[in-house]
C-alpha positions as CSV (number, residue, x, y, z in Angstrom):
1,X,-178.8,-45.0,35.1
2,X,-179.0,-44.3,38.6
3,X,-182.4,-46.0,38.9
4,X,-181.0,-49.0,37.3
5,X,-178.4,-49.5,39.5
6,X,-180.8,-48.6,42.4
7,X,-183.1,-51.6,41.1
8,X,-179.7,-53.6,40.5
9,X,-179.0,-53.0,44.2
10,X,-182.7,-54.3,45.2
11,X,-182.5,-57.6,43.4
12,X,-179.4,-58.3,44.8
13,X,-180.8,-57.8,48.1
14,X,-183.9,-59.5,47.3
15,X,-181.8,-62.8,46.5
16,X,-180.2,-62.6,49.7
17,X,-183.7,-62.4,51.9
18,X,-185.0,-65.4,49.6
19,X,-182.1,-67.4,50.6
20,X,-182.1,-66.3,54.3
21,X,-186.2,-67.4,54.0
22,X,-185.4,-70.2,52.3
23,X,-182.8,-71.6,55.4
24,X,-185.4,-70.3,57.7
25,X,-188.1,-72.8,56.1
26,X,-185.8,-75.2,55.8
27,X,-184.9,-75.2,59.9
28,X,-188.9,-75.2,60.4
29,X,-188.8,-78.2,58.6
30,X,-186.7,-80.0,60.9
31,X,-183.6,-80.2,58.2
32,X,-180.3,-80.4,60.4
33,X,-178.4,-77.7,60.9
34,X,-175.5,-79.4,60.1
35,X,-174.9,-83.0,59.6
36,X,-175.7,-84.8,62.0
37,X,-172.3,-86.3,62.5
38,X,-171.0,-83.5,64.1
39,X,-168.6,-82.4,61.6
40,X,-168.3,-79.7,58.8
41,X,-166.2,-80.8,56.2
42,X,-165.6,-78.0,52.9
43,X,-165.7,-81.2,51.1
44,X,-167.3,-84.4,51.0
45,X,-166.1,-86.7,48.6
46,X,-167.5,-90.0,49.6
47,X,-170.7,-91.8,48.6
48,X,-172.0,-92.3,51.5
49,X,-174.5,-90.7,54.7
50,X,-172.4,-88.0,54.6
51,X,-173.4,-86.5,51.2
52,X,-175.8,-83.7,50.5
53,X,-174.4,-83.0,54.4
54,X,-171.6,-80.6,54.1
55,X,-170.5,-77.6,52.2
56,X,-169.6,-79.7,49.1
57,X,-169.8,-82.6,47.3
58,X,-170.1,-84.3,43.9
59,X,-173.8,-83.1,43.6
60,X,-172.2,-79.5,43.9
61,X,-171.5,-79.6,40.4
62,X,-174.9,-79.7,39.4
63,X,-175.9,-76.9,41.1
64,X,-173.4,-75.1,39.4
65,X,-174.5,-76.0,36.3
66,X,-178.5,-74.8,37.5
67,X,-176.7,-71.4,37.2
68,X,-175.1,-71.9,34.4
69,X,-178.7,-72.5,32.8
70,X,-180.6,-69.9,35.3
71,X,-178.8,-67.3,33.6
72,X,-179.2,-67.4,30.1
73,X,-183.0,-68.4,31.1
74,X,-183.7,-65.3,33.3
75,X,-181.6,-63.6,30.2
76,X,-183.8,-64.4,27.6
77,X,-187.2,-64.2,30.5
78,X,-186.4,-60.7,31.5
79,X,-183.9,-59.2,29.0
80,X,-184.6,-55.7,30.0
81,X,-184.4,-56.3,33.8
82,X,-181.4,-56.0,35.6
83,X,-179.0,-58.6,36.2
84,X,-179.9,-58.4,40.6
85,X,-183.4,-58.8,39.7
86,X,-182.5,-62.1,37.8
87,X,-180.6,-63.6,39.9
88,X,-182.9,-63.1,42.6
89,X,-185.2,-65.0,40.1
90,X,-182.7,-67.8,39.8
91,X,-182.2,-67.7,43.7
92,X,-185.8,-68.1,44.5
93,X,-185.8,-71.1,42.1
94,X,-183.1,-73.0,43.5
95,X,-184.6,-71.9,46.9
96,X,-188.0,-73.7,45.9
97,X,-186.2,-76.6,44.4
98,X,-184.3,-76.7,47.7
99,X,-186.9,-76.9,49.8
100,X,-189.3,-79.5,47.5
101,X,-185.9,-81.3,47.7
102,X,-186.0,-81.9,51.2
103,X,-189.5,-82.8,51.6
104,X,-190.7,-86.6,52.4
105,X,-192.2,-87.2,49.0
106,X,-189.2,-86.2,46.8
107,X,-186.6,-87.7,49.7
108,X,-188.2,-90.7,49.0
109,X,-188.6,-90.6,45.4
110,X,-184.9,-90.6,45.7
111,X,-184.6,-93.6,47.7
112,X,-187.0,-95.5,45.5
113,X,-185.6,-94.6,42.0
114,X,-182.0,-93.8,42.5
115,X,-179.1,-94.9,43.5
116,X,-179.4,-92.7,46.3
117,X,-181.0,-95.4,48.6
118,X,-179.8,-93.9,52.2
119,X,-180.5,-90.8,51.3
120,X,-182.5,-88.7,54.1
121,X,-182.2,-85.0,52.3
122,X,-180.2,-82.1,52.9
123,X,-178.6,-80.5,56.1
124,X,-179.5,-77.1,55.7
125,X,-175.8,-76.2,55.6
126,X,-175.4,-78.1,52.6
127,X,-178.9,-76.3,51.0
128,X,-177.4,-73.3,51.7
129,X,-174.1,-74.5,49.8
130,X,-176.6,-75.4,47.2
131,X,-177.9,-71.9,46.8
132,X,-174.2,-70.5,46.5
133,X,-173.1,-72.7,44.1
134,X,-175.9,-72.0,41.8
135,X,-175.2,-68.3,42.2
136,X,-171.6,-68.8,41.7
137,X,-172.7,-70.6,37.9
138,X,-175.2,-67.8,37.7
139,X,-172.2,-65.5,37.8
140,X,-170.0,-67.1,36.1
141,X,-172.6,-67.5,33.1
142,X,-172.9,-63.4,33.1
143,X,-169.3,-62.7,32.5
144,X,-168.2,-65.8,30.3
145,X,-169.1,-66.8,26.9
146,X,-171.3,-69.1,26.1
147,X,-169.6,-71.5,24.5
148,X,-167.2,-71.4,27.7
149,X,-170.1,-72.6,30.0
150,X,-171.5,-74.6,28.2
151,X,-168.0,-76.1,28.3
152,X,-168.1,-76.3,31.9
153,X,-171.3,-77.8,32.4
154,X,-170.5,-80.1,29.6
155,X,-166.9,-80.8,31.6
156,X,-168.8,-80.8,34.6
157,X,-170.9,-83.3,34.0
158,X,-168.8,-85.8,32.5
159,X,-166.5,-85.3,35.3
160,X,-169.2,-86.5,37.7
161,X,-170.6,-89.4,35.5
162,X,-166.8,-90.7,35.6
163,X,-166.4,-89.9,39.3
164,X,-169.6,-91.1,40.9
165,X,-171.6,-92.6,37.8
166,X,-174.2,-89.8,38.7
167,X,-174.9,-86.4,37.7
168,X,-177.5,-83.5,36.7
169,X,-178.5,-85.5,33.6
170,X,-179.2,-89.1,35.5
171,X,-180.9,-87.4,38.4
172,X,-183.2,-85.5,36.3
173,X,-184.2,-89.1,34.5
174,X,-184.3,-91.1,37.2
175,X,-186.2,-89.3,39.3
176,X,-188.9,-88.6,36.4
177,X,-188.6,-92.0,34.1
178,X,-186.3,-94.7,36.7
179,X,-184.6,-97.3,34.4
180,X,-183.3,-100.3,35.6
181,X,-180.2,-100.3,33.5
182,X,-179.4,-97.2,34.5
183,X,-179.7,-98.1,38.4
184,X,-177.8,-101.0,38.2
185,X,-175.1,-99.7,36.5
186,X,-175.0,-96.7,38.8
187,X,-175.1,-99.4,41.5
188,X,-171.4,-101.3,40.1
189,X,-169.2,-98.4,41.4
């Protein structure tokens, strides 16, 4: 048991060096710190330059729902491992995804086939965000039932498509199969 724990322990170290290397990475890259308007706001409820900039925002959700699916995927991956040693699994994906995120190819794939036409990536702030609110799913997911997160990401995702006409399920789509239809009614808000 004591080994367990010990291994436990490690993981959950392990996931915090991936996200500290992961910030690092994403400062080499020349992300902003911050945005670059100066401010940080806890949330950001706009549709405009100042999303993907702050500590939260409508795309917050979805990273909270890349928990809520990391864990039952690192579950079912590594059943006898841990739950430290997942999540530091799950942290290094979101880290990765993170970082492709905010590189010129994928920023503009985003500006080309979603409504996300301004869009100039992350501040690393808001990455970070990113990375917390995926662990904070990924949590959620270990202690909750399942049919309780799926109805959050279910909620979650309805809420957003109501909101902002935009969430997990679009992005994914458009960013791998664009549809016209789907921009232009994303575009009406």
């Amino acid at each position: 048991m004591r080994n367990r724990r010990m291994v436990h322990r490690r993981g959950l170290i392990a996931a915090g060096l991936i996200a500290l290397l992961s910030c690092a990475l994403l400062l080499m890259m020349d992300r902003p710190p911050i945005c670059t308007c100066g401010r940080i706001e806890l949330w950001h409820g706009a549709l405009d330059s100042g999303n993907s900039q702050h500590i939260a925002d409508w795309y917050s959700l979805s990273h909270v729902i890349h928990g809520l699916l990391f864990y039952p995927a690192t579950l079912w991956l590594l059943r006898k491992r841990p739950m430290g040693v997942r999540l530091a699994l799950a942290v290094a994906v979101e880290s990765a995804w993170e970082i492709l995120e905010n590189s010129q190819i994928i920023i503009d794939r985003y500006r080309t086939a979603t409504i996300a036409l301004g869009y100039s990536g992350d501040s690393v702030l808001n990455s970070m965000s990113d990375i917390g609110m995926m662990t904070l799913g990924f949590l959620f997911a270990s202690r909750a039932p399942v049919w309780l997160s799926v109805a959050v990401a279910v909620g979650f995702e309805l809420l957003a498509l109501a909101v902002i006409r935009d969430n997990l399920t679009l992005n994914i789509l458009m960013l791998t199969f664009p549809l016209d239809a789907v921009r232009t009614w994303q575009a009406a808000l």
